[in-house]
N, C-alpha and C positions, 0 to 999 in steps of 0.2 A: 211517493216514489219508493220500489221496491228495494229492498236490502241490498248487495252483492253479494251473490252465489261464489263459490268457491270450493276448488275440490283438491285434494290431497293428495301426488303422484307418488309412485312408488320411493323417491328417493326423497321424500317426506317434504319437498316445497308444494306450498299452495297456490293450484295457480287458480285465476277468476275464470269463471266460465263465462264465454262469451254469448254462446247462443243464438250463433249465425248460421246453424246447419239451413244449406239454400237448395239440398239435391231433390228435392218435394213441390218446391216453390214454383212458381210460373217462373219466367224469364225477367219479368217486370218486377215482382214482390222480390225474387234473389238480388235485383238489381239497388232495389230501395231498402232491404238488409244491409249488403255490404258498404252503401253509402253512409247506412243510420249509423253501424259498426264504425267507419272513419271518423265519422263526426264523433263520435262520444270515444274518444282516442284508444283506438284498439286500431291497432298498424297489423299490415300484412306484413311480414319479410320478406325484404330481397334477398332471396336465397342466389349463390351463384356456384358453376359446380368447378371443381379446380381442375374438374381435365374439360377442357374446352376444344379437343382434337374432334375435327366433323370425320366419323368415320363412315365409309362406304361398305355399305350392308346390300349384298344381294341376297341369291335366291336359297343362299343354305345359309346365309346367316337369318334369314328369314324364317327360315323352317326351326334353326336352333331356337331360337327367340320362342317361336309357336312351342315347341318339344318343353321345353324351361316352364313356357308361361303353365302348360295343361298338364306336366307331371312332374315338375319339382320345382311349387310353389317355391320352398323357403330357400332354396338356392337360388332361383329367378329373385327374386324379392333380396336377400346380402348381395349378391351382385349388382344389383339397379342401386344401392343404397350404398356399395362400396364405391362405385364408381370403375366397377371393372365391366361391367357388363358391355358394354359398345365394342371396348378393345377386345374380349373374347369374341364375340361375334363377327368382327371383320377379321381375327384371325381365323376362327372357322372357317368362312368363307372364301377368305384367300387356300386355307390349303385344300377344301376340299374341290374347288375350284383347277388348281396345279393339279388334283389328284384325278380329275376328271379328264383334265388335257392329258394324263401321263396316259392313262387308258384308253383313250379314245388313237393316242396314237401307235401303243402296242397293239389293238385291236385290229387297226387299218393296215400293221406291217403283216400283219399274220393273215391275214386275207386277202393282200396283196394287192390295198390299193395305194399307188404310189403316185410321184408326179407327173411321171409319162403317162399312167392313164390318165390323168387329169387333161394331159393336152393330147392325148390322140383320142380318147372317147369320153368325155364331160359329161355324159347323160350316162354311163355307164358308171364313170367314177360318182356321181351325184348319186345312184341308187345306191352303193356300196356303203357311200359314207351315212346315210339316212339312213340306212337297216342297220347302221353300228349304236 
């Protein structure tokens, strides 16, 4: 049997290398790694994160996410790590969301679609509010 490997992190503890990299593996070999790994007592973490708030992420909190992930790596990446990123994101979305109803309805005042056009011509008000 072969020695334990061990490697030296920056803040000088040594830790054992395990040697389960499985992103190569078929689905079957990754799967009889990780098993071989439990059995020769090398534990996964239960990792748990302490903000547990399920936030609702739409369509700009989506695009921030996108915008983050494609041009600023290391800001995406401390935000997912600090645990702020979900809360930024459905705050985006909430305000740009408010920001979008605020416009859409200064747009409609100034063009003059109101609620009486809605109930005297629906098809007239219906194009107004789709060309906004």
């Amino acid at each position: 049997m072969s020695e334990q490997k061990y490697v030296q992190l920056n803040n000088g503890v040594e830790m054992p290398v395990a040697g389960i990299g499985t992103f190569l593996l078929s689905p079957d070999e990754a799967e009889a790694s990780v098993l071989s790994a439990l059995q020769g007592a090398y534990l996964i973490p239960d990792l748990k994160l302490s903000d547990t708030t399920e936030y609702h992420i739409g369509k700009y909190g989506r695009m921030r996410k996108r915008f983050l992930e494609e041009n600023h790596r290391g800001i995406y990446s401390h935000m997912l790590l600090s645990e702020t990123l979900w809360k930024h994101l459905a705050e985006i979305d909430e305000e740009s969301n408010e920001m979008m109803d605020r416009l859409v309805r200064q747009m409609a005042k100034k063009e003059g679609v109101t609620e009486q056009l809605k109930s005297d011509d629906w098809l007239c008000w219906l194009q107004k509010m789709n060309s906004i």
